[in-house]
N, C-alpha and C positions, 0 to 999 in steps of 0.2 A: 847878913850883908845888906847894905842899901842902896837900891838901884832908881837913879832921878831921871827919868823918860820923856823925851818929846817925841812922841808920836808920827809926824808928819818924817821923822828923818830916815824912817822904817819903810817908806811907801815903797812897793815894788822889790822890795829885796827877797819876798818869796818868789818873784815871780819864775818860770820856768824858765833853766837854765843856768839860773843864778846861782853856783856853787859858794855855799859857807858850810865852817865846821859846825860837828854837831850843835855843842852847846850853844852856839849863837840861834842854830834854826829854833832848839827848843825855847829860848829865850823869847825871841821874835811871834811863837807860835803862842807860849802861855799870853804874851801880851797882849795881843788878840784876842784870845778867849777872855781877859779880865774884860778888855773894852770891850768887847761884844755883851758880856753879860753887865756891865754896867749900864750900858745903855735903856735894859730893860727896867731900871731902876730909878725910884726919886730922888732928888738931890737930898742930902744929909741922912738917907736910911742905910744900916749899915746892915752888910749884905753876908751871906756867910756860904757858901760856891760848893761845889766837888772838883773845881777845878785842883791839876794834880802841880804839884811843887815842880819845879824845874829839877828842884837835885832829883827827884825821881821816889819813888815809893815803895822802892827794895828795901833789904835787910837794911843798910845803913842809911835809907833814903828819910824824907821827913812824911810822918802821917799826916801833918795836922791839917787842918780844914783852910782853904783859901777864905779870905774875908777880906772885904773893901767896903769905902762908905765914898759917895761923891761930893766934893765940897769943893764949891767955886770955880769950878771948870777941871778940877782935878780930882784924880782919882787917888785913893790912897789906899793902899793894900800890904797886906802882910800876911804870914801863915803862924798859924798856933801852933806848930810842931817843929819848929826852927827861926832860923835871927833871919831868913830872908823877910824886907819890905822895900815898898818902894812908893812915887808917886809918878804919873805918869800924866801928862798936858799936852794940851792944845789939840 
């Protein structure tokens, strides 16, 4: 599945108190973790993470390795062990 992200629409919805269902906090959290580790990175080097897949990394979960590369202000990610990608701006 492909997931197209604006960033800024996220702000504050960890913040405490804020009740959402699971899959949306893991959602909101992996995206975090892609930006934060993007950030340590050049623009067009494509990056390869341990960050973990949202479906999770149980028996039926995906192994495969998180990987992103940054180009033109956006971020483009996807995992080698399932159809999750995405790109995420601004």
């Amino acid at each position: 599945m492909s997931y197209i992200t604006d960033i800024p629409h996220f702000d504050g919805v960890l913040a405490p108190g804020v009740k959402l269902p699971a899959p949306a906090k893991r959602m909101i959290e992996f995206l975090g973790r892609v930006v934060s580790a993007a950030s340590a990175v050049k623009p067009g080097q494509a990056t390869v993470t341990d960050i973990a897949c949202m479906k999770g990394t149980g028996k039926k979960g995906c192994q495969g390795a998180a990987e992103f590369v940054v180009v033109a202000d956006k971020i483009k990610w996807r995992f080698s062990g399932c159809s999750n990608d995405g790109v995420i701006s601004n």
